[in-house]
N, C-alpha and C positions, 0 to 999 in steps of 0.2 A: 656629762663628764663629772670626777669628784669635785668635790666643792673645793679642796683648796687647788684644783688646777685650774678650775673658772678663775678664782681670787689673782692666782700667779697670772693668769692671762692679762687678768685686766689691769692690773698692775704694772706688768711691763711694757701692755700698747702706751701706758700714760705716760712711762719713763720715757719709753722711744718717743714719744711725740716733741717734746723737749732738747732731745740731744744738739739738736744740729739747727733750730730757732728757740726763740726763747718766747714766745707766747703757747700758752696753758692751751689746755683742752678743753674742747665745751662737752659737753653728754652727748648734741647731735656730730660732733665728730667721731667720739667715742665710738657710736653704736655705728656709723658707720665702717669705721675700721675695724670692729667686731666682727659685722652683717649680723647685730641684732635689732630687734625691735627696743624703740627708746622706752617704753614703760619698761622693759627688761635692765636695760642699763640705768633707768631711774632707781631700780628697787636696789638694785645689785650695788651703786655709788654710797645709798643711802645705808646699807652694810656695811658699806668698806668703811665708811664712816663713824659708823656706830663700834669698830674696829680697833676706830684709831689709824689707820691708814691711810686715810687722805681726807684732806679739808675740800667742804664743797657746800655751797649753799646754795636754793634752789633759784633753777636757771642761769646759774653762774658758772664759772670755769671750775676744774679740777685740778687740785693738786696733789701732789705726795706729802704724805707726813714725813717725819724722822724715819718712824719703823717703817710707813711704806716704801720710802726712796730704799732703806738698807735691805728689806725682801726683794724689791723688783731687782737693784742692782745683783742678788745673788741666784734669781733666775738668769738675768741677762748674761752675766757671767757665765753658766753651765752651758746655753744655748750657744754662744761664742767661741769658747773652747772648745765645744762638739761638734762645729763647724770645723776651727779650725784644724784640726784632729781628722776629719776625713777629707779633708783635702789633701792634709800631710801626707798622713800613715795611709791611707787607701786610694787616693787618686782620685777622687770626685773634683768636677770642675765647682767654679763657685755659684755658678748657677744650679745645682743641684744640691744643693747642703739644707738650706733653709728647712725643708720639709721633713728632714732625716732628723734634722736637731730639735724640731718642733715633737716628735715623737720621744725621742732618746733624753730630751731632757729635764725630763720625769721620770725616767728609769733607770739614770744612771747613780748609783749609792757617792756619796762626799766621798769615801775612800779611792773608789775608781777615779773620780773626778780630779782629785790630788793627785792622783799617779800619771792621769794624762798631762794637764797641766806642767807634772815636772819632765812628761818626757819630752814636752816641744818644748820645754827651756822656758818656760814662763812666758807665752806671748803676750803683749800688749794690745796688739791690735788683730781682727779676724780679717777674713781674707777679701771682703769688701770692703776694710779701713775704719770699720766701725771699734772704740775701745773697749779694751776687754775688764773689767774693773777686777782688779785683784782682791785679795781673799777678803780684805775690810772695807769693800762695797766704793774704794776711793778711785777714779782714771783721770787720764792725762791727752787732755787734746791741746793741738795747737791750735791757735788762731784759723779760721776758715771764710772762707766766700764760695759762695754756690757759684757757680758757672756764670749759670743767667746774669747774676749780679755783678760779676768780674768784667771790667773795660778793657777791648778790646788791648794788645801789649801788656796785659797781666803775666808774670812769667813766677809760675811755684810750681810745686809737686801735685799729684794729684794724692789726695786725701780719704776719700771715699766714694765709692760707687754705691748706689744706694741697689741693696738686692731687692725688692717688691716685686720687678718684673722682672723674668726669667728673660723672658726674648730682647729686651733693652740691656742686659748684664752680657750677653753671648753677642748682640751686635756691635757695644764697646770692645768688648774682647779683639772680635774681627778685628777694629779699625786699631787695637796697637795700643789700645791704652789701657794702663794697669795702676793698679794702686804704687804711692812711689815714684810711676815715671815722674821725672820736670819735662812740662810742659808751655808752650807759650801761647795765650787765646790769641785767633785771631776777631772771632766774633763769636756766639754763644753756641754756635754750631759748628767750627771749626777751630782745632788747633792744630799747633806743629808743634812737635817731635822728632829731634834734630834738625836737619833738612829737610823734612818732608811734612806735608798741612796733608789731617784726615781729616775727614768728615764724621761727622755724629749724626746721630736719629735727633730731630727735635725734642725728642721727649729728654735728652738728656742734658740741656738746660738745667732742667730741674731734679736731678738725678744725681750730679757730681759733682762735686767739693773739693776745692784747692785750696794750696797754702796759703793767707791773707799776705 
């Protein structure tokens, strides 16, 4: 791939690694979330580095610099709005978007990308609840607790579905639950919504995020 789409890539695994905890990335996570080999992400860090794009010293965590955080933010951005843009305008469900904007958002020119953006009205957030950072790289989350973590009698909105798995994103769907609804845990595997308790896949303990 070109060399600044590698750069963009690994830049934004590192931003996404942070959104939603707040402990840094190590290189073997890194390269895991790549599926590269770690002397590959050792050379490639030691670039980004030498860049100015992230501080990192060997064996230790990774982080963003300034420029890095405002690059990845304005990938993360295009890929978000590209999402949410064909779920709007075209009807993709949100289980299928990920890999369309993973393509599209390297091809799409800053002018198109402004014209989309103004035609959904500026979204904040994409259609798994993930924020969308507007044009100066800045967004706005509320406060959150993952599933797993929220005590039983938790009652908030649901915040974000996380997309990684396809078949975990479409068996939420199934059971009723959407970014937005208010929900009330009963245990990390079941809530209710209204009257009625669904059930979840276990995997999405770790998957969904509510209002603190």
């Amino acid at each position: 791939m070109p060399h600044s789409v590698a750069i963009d890539d690994y830049l934004k695994t590192i931003y996404h690694h942070t959104e939603w905890q707040t402990q840094p990335i190590t290189p073997s996570q890194l390269a895991a979330e790549l599926s590269l080999a770690p002397s590959s992400v050792t050379e490639m860090v030691q670039k980004l580095a030498a860049q100015g794009l992230v501080t990192h010293r060997p064996y230790g965590p990774i982080r963003l610099s300034e420029a890095g955080e405002e690059r990845a933010a304005a990938i993360i951005r295009r890929h978000r709005l590209i999402e949410t843009w064909l779920v709007h305008e075209f009807g993709y469900a949100w289980d299928e978007v990920h890999d369309e904007a993973e393509v599209l958002e390297h091809a799409l020119s800053d002018r198109l990308l402004a014209r989309i953006d103004e035609r959904l009205g500026h979204p904040r957030f994409d259609p798994h609840g993930d924020a969308i950072p507007d044009a100066g790289g800045h967004v706005h989350r509320e406060d959150f607790v993952l599933l797993a973590a929220a005590p039983a009698g938790h009652t908030g909105r649901v915040l974000r579905v996380s997309d990684r798995d396809p078949d975990l994103l479409r068996a939420v769907e199934a059971a009723g639950v959407a970014v937005g609804a208010p929900v009330t845990v009963t245990d990390a595997a079941t809530l209710r919504i209204g009257e009625s308790e669904v059930a979840l896949p276990p995997e999405a303990a770790h998957a969904v995020w509510l209002t603190a």
